[in-house]
N, C-alpha and C positions, 0 to 999 in steps of 0.2 A: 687574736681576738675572735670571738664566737663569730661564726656569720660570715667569716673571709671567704673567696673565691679564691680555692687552691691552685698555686702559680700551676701543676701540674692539668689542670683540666685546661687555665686559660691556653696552656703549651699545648696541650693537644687540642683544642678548639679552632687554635688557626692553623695548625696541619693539616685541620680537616674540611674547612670551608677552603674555597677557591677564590682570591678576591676579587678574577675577571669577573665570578658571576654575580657577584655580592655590586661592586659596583657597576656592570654594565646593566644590571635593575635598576639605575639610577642616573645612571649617564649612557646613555647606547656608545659603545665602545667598537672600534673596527680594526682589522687586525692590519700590522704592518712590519715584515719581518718577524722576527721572532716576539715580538711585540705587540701591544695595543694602546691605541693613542685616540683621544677625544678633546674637546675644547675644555680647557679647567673651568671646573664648578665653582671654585672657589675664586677665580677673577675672571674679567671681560677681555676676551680674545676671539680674534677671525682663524689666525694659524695653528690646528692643534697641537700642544705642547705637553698634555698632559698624559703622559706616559705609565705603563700597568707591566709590570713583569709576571708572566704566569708561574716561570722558572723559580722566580725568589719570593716573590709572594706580596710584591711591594711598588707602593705609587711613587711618582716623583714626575711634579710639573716645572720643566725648565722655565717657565714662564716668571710665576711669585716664588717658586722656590717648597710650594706647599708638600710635604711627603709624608709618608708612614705605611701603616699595613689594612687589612680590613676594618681590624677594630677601630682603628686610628679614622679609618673612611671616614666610617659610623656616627664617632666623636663631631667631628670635624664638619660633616654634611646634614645631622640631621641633628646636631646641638646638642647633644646626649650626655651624660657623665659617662666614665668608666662602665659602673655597672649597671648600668641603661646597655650600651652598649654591647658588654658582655651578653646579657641576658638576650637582646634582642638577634646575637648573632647565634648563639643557642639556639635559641628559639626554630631559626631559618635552618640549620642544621641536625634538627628534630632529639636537638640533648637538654636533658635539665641541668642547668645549676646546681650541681652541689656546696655545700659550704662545709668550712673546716670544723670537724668535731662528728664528718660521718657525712653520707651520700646523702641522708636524709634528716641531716641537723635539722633539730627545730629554729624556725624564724620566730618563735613567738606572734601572741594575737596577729590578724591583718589590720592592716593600719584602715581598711575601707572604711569602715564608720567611723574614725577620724575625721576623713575626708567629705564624708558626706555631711557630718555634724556642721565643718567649716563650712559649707555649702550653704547649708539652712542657715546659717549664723549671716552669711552673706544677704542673701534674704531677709530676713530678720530688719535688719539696717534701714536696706533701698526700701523695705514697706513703711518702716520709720520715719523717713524720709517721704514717703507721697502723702503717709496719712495721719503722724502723733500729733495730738494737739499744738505741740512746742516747735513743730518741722518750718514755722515760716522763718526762725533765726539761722536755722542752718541754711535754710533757701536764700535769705537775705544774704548768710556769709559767702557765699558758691556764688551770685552773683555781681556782687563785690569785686570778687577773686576773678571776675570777665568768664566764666565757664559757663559753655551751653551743656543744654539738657544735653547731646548725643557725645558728648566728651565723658559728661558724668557717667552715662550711661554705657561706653565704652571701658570704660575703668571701674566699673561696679560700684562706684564711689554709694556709699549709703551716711548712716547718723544715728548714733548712737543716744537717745535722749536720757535725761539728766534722770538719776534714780538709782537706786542698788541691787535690784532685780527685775528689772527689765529681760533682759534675756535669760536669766535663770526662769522666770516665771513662765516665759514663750516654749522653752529648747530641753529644759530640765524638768522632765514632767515624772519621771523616775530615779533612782539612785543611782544606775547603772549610764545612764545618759548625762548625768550631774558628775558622774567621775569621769566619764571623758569629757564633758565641757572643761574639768579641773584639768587635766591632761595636755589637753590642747592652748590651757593659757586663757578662756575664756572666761573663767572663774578665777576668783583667790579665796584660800581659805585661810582662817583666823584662827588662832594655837585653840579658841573653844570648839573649834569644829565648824561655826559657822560661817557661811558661804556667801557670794557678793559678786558682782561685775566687774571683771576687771575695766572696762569702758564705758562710760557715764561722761555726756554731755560733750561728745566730740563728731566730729567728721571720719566717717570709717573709711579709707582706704583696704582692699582686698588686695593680698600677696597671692600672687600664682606662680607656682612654678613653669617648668618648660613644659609641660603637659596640659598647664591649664586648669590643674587643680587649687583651690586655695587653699595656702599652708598658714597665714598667722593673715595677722592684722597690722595697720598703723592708723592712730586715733592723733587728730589736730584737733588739740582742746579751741572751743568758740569762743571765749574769754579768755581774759587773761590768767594766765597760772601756770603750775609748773608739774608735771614734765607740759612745755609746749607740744612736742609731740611725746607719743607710749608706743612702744611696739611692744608687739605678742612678744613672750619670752621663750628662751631656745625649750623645744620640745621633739619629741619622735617627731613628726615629720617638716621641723622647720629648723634650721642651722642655719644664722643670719650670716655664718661667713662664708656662703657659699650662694646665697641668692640675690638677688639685685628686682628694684621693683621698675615692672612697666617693659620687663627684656619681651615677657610673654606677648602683652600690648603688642612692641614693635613689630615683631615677629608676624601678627595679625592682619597688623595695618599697609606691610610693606611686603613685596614680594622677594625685593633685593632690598639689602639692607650694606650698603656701600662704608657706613661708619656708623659708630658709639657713641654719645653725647654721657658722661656719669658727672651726675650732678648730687646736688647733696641733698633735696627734699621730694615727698612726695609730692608735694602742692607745684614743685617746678617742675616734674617731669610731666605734670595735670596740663600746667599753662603753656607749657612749650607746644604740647601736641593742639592743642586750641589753637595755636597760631599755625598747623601744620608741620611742627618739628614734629615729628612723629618717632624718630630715632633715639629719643631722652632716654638713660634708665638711674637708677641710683641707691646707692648702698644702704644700707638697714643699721644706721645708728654705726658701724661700724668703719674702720678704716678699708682704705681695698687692699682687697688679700690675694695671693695668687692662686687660690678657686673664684674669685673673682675674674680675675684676669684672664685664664683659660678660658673659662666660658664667654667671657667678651670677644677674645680671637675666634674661637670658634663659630660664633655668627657674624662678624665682620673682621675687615682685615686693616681695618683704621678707628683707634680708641680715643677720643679724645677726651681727656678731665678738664673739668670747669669746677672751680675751687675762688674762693673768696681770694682777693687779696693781700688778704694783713696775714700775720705772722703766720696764725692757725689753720687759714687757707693752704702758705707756703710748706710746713712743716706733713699736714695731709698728703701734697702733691709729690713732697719728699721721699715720706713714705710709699706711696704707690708708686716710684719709681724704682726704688729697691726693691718690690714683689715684683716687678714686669722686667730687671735685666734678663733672665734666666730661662725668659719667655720670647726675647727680642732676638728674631730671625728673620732674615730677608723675607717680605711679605708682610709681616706685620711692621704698623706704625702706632704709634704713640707720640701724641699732641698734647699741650698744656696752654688751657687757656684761663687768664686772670683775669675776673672781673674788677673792675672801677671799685672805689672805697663807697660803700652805701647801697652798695647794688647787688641784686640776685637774677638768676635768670628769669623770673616774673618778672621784676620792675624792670630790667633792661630789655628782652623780649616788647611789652608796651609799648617803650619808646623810640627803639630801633627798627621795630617791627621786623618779618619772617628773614625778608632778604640782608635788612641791615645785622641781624645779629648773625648769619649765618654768614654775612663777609667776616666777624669777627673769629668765627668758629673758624675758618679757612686762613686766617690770618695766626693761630694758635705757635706757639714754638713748638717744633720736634724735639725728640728728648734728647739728638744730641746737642743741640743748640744749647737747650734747658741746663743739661748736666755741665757741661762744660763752661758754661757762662755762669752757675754756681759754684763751678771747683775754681774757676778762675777770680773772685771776688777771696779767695784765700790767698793766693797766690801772686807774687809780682812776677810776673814769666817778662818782664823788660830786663830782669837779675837771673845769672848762673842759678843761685840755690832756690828761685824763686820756683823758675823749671824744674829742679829738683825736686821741690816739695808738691807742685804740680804732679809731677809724675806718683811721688806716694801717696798725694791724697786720692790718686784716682784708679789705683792698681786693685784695689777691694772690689772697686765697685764693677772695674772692667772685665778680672776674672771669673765674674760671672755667668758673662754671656757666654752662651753655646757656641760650638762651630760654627763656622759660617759667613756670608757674604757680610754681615751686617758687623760680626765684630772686627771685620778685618777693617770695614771701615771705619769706626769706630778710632781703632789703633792708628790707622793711618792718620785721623787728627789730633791723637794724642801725641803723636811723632811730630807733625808739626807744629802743634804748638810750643812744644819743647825743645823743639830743635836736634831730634836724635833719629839714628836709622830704625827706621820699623822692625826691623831683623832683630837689634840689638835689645827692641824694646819688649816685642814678643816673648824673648828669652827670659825677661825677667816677670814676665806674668806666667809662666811657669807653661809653655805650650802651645802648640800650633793653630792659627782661628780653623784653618780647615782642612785636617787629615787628608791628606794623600793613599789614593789607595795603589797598590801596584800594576802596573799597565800588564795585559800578555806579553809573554815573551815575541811572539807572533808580530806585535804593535810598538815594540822599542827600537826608537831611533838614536843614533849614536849622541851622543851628545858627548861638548869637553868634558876633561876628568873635573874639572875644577865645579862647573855648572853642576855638574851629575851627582855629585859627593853636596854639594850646598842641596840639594830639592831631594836626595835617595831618603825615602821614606823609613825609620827604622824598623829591624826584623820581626820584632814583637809586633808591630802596627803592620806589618806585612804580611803576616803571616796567620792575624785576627780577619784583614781585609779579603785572605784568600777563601775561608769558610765561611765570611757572609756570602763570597761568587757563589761558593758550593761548599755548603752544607756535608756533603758525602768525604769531604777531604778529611775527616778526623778519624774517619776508619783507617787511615793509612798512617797515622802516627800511631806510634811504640806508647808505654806508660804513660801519662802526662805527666806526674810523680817526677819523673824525669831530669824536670827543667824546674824544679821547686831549689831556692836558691839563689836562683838567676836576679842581679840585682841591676833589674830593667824597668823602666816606667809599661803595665801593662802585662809583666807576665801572672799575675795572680787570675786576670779577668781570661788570658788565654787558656790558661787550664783550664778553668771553671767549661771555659766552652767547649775546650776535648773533651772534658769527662761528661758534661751533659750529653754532647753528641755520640758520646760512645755509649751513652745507657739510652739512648732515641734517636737511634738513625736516621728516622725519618723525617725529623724537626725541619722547615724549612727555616728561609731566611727572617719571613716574616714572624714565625714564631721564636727562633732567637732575639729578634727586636723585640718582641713584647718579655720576654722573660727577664731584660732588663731596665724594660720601660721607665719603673720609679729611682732606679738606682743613678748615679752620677755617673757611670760607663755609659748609660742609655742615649744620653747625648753623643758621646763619641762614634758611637755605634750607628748610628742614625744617620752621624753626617761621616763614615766612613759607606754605609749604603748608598746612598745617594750618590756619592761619587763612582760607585759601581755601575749605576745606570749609564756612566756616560763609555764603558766600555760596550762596542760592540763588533770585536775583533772575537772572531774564535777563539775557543776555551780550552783548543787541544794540550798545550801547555803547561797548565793549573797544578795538576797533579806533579811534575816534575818541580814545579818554581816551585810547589809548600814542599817537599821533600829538602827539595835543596835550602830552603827557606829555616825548616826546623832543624836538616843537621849543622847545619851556619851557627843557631842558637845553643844549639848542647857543645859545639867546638868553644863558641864564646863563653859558653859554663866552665867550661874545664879551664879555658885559660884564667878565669876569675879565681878561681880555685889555683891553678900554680900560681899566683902573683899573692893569695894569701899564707901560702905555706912556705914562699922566699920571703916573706917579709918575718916572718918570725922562726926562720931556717935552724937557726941554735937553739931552739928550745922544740923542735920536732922530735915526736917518738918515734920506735924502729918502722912502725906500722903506717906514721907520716912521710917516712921518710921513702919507703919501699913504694908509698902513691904517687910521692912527686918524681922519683924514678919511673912510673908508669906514664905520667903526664907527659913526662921530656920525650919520653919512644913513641908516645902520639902524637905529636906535636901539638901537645894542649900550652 
């Protein structure tokens, strides 16, 4: 697509920032051993646990489990997308951004008079709101609704009054200012050309994004009618599946922000902070997505949904549990709380008041509770086949989760409620919750044959784990070409990273993570890192174990290769035949 950031500049972006420096601007970091270590940013600790490798180019807090590379810092610490991120570590690095189609693709117009249009349209409202003749229904509706002036006036809350050019007549005083009000959703125009408000005689809510600028709108009509609520529709700078309203709010209000309240109206996430919830935020017409849910981990480490009761609340909750497996790592949590039939977080907030709805909030199911108390409502697990069917109804949803402390436990109650060994169960979810990566030779202690053959991590995964230690180790493999064939889980993603490495020596660890960051390796990759941090035995080693690692792999090549040309021995040509005479004198 026009406008990409080419995977090769982000590869060389983080070869070239340092990420002690990128985050010790941010956490003062002190060095210890080959190491650096500070208290994690991302949760509350006395003992530092959060550890920086200058060598690999990569965080990892033994603490919540939190890790990644600079970019990921970036993400992660100061709430950013991707290409927030990207740009800003650019930026610190003194490179531009190119995009795909040329160093100097065009971006098309700047979206600033967008932004600034939304601005004054913000405006527009709240002046509506102090002074239209019609402003005392709105003020009547606001105080109704229990809101003081310094909530409305924190949330920009303004009011749209009833009419079809009100803010065309205010904001649209030219052509060129009337097509971006059309642009931005402020306008609608009619197949004659003529032109009209999209909001008329409602409460305006302002959308801000993580920056604080306004991106769209939501309008609560004052009477009855339909749509109850209107949101701005998707535009250049608004994507409702990727924004949530009131994060910015939180963000303002709160220095730490310890957990996520996502509710479903703007007027709850208004009343909640009235009573001091200040934590609310909530999706735009939309289901939650998992640009959603990133962004919610990324400014807290505890999410919790508040969804209605009845069917349509459950089936919501549903949903956003299937976008958040794939997301669920030791550190983050996910909550599900059901309001009462008739209730919404205004009307329960009221009568619960700040402490009583927030014991309710604390009182929430975690999601494995939630999931499994739903799989099990299919299932008689008191019967043989019942646990069987347990187990398939729940294999989709489990292999989802990434590596990690969280799916192992996960398994581990899947195992018991079914009554089988976790080992056996693992197996059939097709892989391991948390890669092994190979210890130095320096650091292996004997262990039985029998123990050592169960936990020996396989070659491929051994031999990937050794060039996240060091990068430098692919200089010293032959072709990769080599081991094309090899019919191993893993060896297509191994290549891929010899040959990268052999055409950019210099790549560290960190920018091998990011080069696979969106792909489904990117996980294994990550939590094969992370287990690297826990060595810290001499690396003298390295270099001999991946040698002896990859000739291991091309001997198991060849033997693949004689077992396929005995299997079909009487129908070999002279030229097959003359190979697997070569095999046998190798001991392939």
């Amino acid at each position: 697509m026009a406008g990409r950031i080419p995977q090769q500049f982000i590869d060389e972006l983080i070869s070239r920032v340092d990420i002690v420096d990128v985050i010790d601007a941010r956490v003062p970091l002190r060095k210890k051993g080959r190491e650096h270590v500070a208290c994690c940013p991302f949760h509350n600790e006395k003992t530092p646990s959060f550890t920086v490798s200058q060598s690999k180019q990569f965080y990892h807090c033994f603490g919540c489990g939190a890790h990644g590379t600079a970019l990921g810092f970036l993400m992660e610490y100061e709430h950013l997308d991707f290409v927030e991120a990207v740009e800003k570590l650019a930026a610190g690095a003194g490179l531009s951004v190119p995009r795909e189609g040329g160093e100097s693709a065009p971006r098309g117009p700047s979206p600033q008079p967008l932004y600034e249009l939304m601005e004054q349209s913000a405006q527009h409202y709240q002046q509506q709101l102090r002074r239209h003749p019609q402003r005392q229904r709105a003020v009547d509706y606001l105080k109704r609704r229990g809101l003081s002036g310094e909530i409305a006036a924190a949330f920009g809350i303004g009011y749209a009054a009833d009419g079809w050019d009100n803010l065309l007549k205010t904001l649209g005083t030219d052509k060129e200012r009337q097509d971006r009000l059309l642009t931005v959703g402020m306008l609608i125009e009619k197949d004659d050309g003529r032109r009209y408000d999209r909001f008329r005689d409602r409460i305006m809510f302002p959308i801000r994004d993580t920056r604080g600028r306004i991106i769209a709108f939501g309008g609560r009509i004052l009477d009855k009618g339909e749509p109850k609520y209107l949101n701005s529709p998707e535009t250049p700078i608004f994507h409702k599946g990727r924004e949530l309203y009131g994060l910015y709010e939180a963000r303002q209000a709160l220095r730490e922000i310890p957990r996520l309240l996502v509710v479903e109206g703007y007027m709850d996430v208004v009343a909640l902070a009235q009573f001091d919830i200040r934590y609310a935020v909530a999706t735009l017409g939309t289901a939650v997505t998992k640009d959603h849910l990133e962004r919610l981990f990324r400014t807290a480490s505890e999410v919790v949904f508040c969804f209605d009761g009845d069917r349509a609340g459950r089936d919501a909750a549903w949903r956003g549990l299937e976008n958040a497996l794939p997301l669920m790592r030791e550190g983050h949590q996910l909550h599900f709380m059901f309001l009462p039939e008739g209730e919404d977080p205004d009307t329960l907030v009221r009568s619960a008041g700040k402490d009583g709805f927030e014991r309710l909030i604390d009182q929430a199911q975690p999601l494995s509770e939630y999931f499994f108390g739903q799989m099990g409502k299919q299932a008689d697990i008191s019967r043989l086949d019942g646990r069987a069917r347990l187990v398939e109804l729940c294999r989709p949803y489990l292999s989802k989760l990434p590596p990690g402390v969280y799916r192992h436990l996960m398994l581990d109650r899947l195992a018991q409620l079914a009554h089988m060994e976790r080992d056996a169960l693992e197996r059939m979810l097709g892989g391991e919750a948390a890669p092994a990566a190979p210890a130095p030779a320096a650091t292996k202690a004997k262990k039985p044959a029998a123990a050592a053959s169960r936990h020996q991590p396989s070659l491929v995964r051994s031999a990937i784990a050794l060039l996240l230690q060091r990068p430098a180790l692919a200089q010293l493999a032959e072709e990769p070409q080599q081991l094309a064939g090899l019919q191993l889980p893993g060896t297509q993603l191994l290549m891929e990273m010899l040959e990268l490495l052999r055409r950019h020596p210099h790549l560290t660890t960190g920018a091998l993570l990011e080069h696979w960051r969106e792909s489904d390796q990117g996980r294994h990759l990550f939590a094969l890192a992370q287990r690297d941090m826990l060595l810290t035995a001499e690396e003298d080693n390295l270099e001999q174990e991946f040698c002896d690692t990859l000739a291991r792999l091309v001997q198991q090549l060849r033997r693949q290769r004689r077992l396929e040309l005995e299997q079909r021995f009487a129908e070999l040509s002279e030229v097959e035949k003359t190979e697997y005479g070569q095999l046998l004198k190798g001991g392939g």
